[in-house]
C-alpha positions, -999 to +999 in steps of 0.1 A: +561+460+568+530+477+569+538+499+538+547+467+515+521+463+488+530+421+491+528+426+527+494+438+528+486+410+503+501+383+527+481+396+554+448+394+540+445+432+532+446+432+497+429+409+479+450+387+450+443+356+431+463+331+448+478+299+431+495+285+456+501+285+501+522+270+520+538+283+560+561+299+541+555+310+507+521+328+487+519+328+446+489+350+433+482+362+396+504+394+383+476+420+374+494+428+345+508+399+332+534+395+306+525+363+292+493+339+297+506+324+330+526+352+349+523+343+384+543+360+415+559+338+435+569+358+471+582+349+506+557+356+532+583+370+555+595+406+541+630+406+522+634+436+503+657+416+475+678+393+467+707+415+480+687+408+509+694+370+515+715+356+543+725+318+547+694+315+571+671+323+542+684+284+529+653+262+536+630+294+524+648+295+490+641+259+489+606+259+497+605+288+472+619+267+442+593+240+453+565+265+451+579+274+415+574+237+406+540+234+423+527+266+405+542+251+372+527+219+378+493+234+385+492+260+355+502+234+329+533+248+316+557+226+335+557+200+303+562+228+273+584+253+293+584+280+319+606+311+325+612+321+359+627+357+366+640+380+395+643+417+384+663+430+414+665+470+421+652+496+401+669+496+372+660+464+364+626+467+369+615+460+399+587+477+415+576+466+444+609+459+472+596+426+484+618+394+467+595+378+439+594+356+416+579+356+383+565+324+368+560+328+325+544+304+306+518+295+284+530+305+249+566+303+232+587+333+252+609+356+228+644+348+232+653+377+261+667+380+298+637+399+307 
């Protein structure tokens, strides 16, 4: 979807700080991050939410999770703790309609669901 800001990103468009690749998945920096590691963690293919999903979408939620623990792994938070969050819709936050990910770490998180 050419009108997806992640899209773009995945295609090369728009530039990002990337963590992590792989066939399947892209992580990149938030720009305005929440916490001293707050990276994105997105499906390359376009899936508007988490409403979204179908049983295909199995082995990409797997290989999802995997990137969560790779990006942990390589930030340095997987040892002291990590937050990982899905806003889904509008009223909970979510801005751009591509399913992400968002990987917190880095400092002791207040005790909250967001």
């Amino acid at each position: 979807m050419l009108d997806c800001l992640f899209c773009r990103l995945v295609a090369g468009s728009i530039p990002a700080s990337l963590v992590y690749e792989s066939p399947t998945v892209v992580a990149f920096r938030d720009i305005h991050p929440k916490a001293p590691t707050h990276v994105l963690v997105i499906p390359r293919e376009h899936i508007g939410s988490m409403l979204e999903l179908k049983p295909t979408h199995a082995a990409l939620l797997g290989d999802l999770h995997q990137a969560i623990q790779s990006v942990a792994k390589a930030e340095k938070i997987h040892n002291t703790g990590f937050r990982v969050v899905i806003n889904n819709g509008r009223d909970s936050g979510q801005v751009v309609a591509h399913l992400h990910y968002h990987v917190l770490g880095g400092k002791r998180l207040e005790d909250s669901a967001e």
